[in-house]
C-alpha positions as CSV (number, residue, x, y, z in Angstrom):
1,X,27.2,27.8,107.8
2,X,27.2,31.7,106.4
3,X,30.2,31.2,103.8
4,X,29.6,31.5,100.2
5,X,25.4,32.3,101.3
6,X,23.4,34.6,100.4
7,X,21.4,36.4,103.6
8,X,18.5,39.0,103.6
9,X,17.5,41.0,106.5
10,X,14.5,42.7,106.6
11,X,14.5,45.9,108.5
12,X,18.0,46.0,108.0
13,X,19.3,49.4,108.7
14,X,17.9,48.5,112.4
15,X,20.1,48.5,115.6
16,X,20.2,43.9,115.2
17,X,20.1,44.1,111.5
18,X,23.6,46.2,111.8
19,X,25.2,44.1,114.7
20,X,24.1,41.1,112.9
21,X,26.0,42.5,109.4
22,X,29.2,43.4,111.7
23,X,29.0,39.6,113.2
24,X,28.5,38.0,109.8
25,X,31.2,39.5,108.1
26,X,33.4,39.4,111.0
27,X,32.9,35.8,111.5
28,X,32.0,34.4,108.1
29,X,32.5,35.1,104.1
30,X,28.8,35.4,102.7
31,X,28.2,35.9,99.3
32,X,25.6,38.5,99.8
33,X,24.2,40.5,102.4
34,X,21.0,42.1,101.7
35,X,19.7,44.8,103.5
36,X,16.1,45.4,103.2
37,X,14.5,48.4,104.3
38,X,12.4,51.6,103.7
39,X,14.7,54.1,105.0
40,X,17.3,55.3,102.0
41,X,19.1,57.9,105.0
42,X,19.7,55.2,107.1
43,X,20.8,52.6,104.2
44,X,23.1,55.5,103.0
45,X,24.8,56.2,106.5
46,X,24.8,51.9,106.7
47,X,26.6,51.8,103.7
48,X,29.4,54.0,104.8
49,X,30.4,51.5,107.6
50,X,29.4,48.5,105.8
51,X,30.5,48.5,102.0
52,X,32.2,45.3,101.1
53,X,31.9,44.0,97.9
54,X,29.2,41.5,98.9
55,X,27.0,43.9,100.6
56,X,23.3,45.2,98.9
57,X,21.1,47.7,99.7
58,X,17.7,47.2,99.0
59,X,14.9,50.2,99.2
60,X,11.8,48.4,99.8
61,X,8.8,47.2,103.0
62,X,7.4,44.4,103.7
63,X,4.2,45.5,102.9
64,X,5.0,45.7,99.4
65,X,4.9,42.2,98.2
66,X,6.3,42.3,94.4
67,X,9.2,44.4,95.7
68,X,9.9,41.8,98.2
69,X,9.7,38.6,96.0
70,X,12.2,40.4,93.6
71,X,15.0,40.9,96.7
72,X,14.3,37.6,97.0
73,X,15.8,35.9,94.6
74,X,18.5,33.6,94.8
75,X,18.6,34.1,99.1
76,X,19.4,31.0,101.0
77,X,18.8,32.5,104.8
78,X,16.4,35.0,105.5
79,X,16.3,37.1,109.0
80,X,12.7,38.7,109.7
81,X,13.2,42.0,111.7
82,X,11.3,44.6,110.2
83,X,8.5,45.8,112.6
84,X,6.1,48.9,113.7
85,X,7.3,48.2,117.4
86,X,7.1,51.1,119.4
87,X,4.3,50.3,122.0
88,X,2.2,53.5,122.2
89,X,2.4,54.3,118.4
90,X,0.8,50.8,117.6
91,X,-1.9,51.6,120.4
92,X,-2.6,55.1,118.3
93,X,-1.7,53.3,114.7
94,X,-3.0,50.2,115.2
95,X,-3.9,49.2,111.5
96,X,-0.4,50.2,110.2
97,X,1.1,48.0,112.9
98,X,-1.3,45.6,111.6
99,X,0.0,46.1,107.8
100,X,3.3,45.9,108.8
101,X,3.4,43.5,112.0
102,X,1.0,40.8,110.2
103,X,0.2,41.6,106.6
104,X,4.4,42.0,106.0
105,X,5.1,38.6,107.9
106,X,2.9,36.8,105.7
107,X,4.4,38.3,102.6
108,X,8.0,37.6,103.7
109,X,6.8,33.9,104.5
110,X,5.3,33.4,100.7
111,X,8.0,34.8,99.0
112,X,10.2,32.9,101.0
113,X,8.2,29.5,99.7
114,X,8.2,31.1,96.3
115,X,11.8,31.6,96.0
116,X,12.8,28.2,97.7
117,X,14.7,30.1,100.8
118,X,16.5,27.3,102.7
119,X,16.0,28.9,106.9
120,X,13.9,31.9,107.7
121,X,14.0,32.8,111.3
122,X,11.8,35.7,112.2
123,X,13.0,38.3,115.1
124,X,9.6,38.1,117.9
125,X,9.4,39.8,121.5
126,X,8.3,39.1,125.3
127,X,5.6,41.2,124.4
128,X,4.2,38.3,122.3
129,X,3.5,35.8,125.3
130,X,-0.2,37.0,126.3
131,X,0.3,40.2,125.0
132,X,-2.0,43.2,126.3
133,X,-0.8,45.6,123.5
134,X,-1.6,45.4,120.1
135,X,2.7,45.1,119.4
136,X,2.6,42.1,121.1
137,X,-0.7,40.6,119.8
138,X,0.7,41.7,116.4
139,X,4.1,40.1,117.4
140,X,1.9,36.9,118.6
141,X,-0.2,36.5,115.4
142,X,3.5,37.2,113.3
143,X,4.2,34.1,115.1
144,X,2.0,31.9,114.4
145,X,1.9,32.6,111.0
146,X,5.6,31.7,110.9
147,X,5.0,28.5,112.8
148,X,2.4,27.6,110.4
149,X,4.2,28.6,107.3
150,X,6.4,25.0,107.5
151,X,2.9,23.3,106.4
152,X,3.0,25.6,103.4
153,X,6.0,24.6,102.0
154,X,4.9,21.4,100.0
155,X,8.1,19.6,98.7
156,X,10.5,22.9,99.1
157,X,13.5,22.3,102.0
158,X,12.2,25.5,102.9
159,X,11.7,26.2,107.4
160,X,10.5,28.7,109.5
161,X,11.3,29.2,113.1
162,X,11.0,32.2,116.0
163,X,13.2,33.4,117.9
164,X,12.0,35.5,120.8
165,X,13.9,37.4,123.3
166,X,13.4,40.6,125.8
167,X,14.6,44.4,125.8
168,X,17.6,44.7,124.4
169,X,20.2,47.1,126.3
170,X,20.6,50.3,124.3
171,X,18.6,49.7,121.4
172,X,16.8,52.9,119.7
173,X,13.8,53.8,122.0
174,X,14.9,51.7,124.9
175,X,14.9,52.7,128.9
176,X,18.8,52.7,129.1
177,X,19.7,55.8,126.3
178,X,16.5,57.9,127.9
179,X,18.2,57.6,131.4
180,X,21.3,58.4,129.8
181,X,20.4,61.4,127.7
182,X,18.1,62.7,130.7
183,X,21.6,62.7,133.0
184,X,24.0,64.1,130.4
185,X,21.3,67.0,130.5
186,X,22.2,67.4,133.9
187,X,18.2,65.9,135.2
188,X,18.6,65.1,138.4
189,X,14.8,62.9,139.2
190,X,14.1,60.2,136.6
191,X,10.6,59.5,135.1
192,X,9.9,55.5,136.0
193,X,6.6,54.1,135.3
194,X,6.0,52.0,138.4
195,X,8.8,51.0,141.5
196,X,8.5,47.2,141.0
197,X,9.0,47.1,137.1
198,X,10.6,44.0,136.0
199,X,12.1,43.6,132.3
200,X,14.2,41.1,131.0
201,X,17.5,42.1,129.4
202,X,20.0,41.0,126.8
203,X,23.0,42.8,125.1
204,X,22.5,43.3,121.1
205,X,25.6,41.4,120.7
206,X,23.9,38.2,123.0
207,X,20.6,38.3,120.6
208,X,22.9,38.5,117.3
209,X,24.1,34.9,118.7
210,X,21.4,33.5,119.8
211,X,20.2,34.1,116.7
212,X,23.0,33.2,114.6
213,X,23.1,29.5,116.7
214,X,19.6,28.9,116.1
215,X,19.5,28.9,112.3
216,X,22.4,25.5,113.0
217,X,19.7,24.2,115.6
218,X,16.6,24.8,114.0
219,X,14.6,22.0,112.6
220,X,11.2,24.4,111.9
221,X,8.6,25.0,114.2
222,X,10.5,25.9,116.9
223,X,10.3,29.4,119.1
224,X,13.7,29.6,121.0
225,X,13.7,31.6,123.8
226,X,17.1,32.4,125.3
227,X,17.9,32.3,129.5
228,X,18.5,36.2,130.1
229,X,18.5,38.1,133.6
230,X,16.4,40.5,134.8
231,X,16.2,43.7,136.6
232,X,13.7,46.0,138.3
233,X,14.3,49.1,136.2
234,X,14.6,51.1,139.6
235,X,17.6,49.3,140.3
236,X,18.6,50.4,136.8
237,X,18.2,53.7,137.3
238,X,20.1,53.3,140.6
239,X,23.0,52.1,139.0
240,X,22.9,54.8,136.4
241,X,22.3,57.8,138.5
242,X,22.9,56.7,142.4
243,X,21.9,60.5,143.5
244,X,18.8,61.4,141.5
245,X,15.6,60.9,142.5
246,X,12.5,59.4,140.8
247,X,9.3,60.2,139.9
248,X,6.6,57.5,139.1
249,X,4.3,58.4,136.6
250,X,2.2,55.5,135.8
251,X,2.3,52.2,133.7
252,X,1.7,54.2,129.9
253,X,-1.1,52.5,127.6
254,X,-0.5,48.6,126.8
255,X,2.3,48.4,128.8
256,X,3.1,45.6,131.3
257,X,4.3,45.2,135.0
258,X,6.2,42.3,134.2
259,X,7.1,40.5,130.9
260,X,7.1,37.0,130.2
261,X,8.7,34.6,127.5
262,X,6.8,31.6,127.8
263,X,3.0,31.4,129.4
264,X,1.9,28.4,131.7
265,X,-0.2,27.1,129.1
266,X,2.8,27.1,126.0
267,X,4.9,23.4,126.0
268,X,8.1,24.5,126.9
269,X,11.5,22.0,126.5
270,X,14.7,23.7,128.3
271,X,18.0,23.4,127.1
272,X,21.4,24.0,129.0
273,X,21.1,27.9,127.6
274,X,17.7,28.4,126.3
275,X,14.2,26.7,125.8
276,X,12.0,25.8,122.8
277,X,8.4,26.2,122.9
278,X,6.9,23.2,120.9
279,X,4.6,23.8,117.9
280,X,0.8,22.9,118.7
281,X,0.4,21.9,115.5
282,X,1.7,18.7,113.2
283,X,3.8,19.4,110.5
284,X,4.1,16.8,106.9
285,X,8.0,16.1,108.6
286,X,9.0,14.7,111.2
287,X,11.3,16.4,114.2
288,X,12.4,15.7,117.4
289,X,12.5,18.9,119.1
290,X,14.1,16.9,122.6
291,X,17.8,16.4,120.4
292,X,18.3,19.7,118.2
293,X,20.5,19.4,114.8
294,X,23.5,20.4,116.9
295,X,23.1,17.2,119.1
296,X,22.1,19.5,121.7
297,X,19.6,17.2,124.3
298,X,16.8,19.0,126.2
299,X,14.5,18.1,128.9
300,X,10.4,18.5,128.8
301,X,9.3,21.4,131.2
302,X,6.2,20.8,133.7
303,X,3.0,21.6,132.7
304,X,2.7,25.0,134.2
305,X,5.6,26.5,133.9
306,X,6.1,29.6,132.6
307,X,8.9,32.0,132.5
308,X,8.7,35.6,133.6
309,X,10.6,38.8,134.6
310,X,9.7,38.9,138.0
311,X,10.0,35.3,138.7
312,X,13.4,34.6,137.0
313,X,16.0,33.3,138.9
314,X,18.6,35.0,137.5
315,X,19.0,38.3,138.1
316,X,21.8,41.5,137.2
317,X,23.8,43.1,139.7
318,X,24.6,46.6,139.7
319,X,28.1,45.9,138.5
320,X,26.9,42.8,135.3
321,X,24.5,45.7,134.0
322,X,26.6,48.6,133.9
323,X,29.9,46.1,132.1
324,X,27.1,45.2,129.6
325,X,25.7,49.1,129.1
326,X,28.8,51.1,129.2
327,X,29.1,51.4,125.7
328,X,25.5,53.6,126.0
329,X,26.4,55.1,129.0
């Protein structure tokens, strides 16, 4: 589906925008790989691991409009990752997560429409379903204005869909490289926010996937959430450190016992390995969001269901999580 296309990945230089590069050109033969970020340090240390003759390095944010209708040009798929998204500095920052989270989605979605962009899938987060943060209500309102953006496209070919998954295992600010770095100093108590903490969990490499699948699913419209385990971050720090102790400091500001995916009040359809929250809204064409472009046949949830961290079924052993985060510890 990637050969001979042209991608763009805002927030590029990021932990998915790099495994998602490594998986494209590992996989596929794109034309062109954009890489659109703010950070020239980070482009420059991307670039010497990634320098193919069809990559591109963009300097630009999402916040600047003209900049982004420019890198634009001539892109088939776009991926939407760029985001303010550490929880506490949107709590302090809250109008630059707004410029960013909100103001930056939009402007990715009308260049997209202006430049006739085939799939745009934007990256969202658990923190999104009734979000108490402002993240996750930026996250949320990022979402509907991608949702929405299908009833902007007029004649254009041009869709939008979500993906939105949980905490991915070893990415930059994550639980899993603070435990690690905190015993490689020799710490021997752990700081954990509360003892029953639930999270969900997925490897980079699982999102990259999900992700990747879902642009040869998507019909537009859709959020895709993918079936992931949990764990109770105590038991994470168990299997990391099975002789230090911990100290519980609190839930921090805006954060949450529990996550969840999809609220009781969303209209969820499950799938062998995911589910698909329906739009709420009517779109000018018509899709049948039961039977998925791949053929793939899914079943309407209950009203009422939701799907949580703490009420998962599935959940990690000791042994699954420390296979998927050796390479961090």
């Amino acid at each position: 589906m990637f050969n001979n296309k042209t991608i763009l990945i805002t927030g590029g230089t990021g932990s998915f925008g790099k495994k998602y590069t490594e998986i494209l050109l590992k996989k596929y033969n794109p034309k062109k790989i954009i890489i659109y970020s703010r950070d020239e340090l980070k482009q420059f240390e991307m670039a010497q691991v990634f320098n193919q003759s069809c990559m591109r390095y963009f300097i630009g944010d999402v916040r600047d409009k003209e900049r982004l209708n420019k890198a634009m040009k001539g892109v088939d798929f776009v991926i939407h990752a760029a985001a303010l998204k550490q929880v506490p500095a949107a709590e302090y920052n809250p109008m630059e997560a707004i410029k960013t989270n909100i103001m930056g989605a939009q402007n990715v979605i009308d260049c997209a429409i202006e430049n006739e962009v085939e799939k745009i899938i934007a990256l969202s987060t658990d923190k999104a379903a009734a979000p108490i943060n402002l993240y996750g209500a930026t996250k949320l309102a990022s979402d509907k204005l991608f949702i929405a953006a299908n009833n902007l496209v007029g004649a254009n070919k041009t869709r939008f869909s979500v993906v939105r998954y949980g905490n991915v295992i070893g990415s930059r600010g994550s639980v899993v490289p603070f435990f690690a770095k905190l015993i490689k100093e020799g710490k021997k108590t752990l700081p954990i926010t509360h003892p029953e903490m639930t999270r969900f969990l997925i490897t980079l490499e699982e999102g990259v996937n999900f992700v990747l699948k879902n642009f040869e699913r998507m019909q537009g419209g859709e959020i895709f959430v993918p079936k992931i385990p949990s764990m109770k971050i105590v038991d994470m720090a168990k299997a990391m450190c099975p002789d230090c102790k911990f100290e519980f400091i609190g839930i921090r500001p805006g954060e949450k016992l529990h996550e969840m995916m999809i609220t009781r009040d969303d209209r969820a359809i499950e799938f062998k390995d995911h589910y698909v929250i329906k739009p709420t809204i009517n779109f000018s064409f018509k899709a049948d969001y039961l039977n998925n472009m791949l053929g793939e046949k899914g079943k309407e949830k209950e009203i009422g269901f939701e799907y949580s961290s703490d009420k998962n079924n599935w959940w990690l052993t000791k042994e699954e999580f420390l296979k998927k985060a050796k390479e961090f510890l």
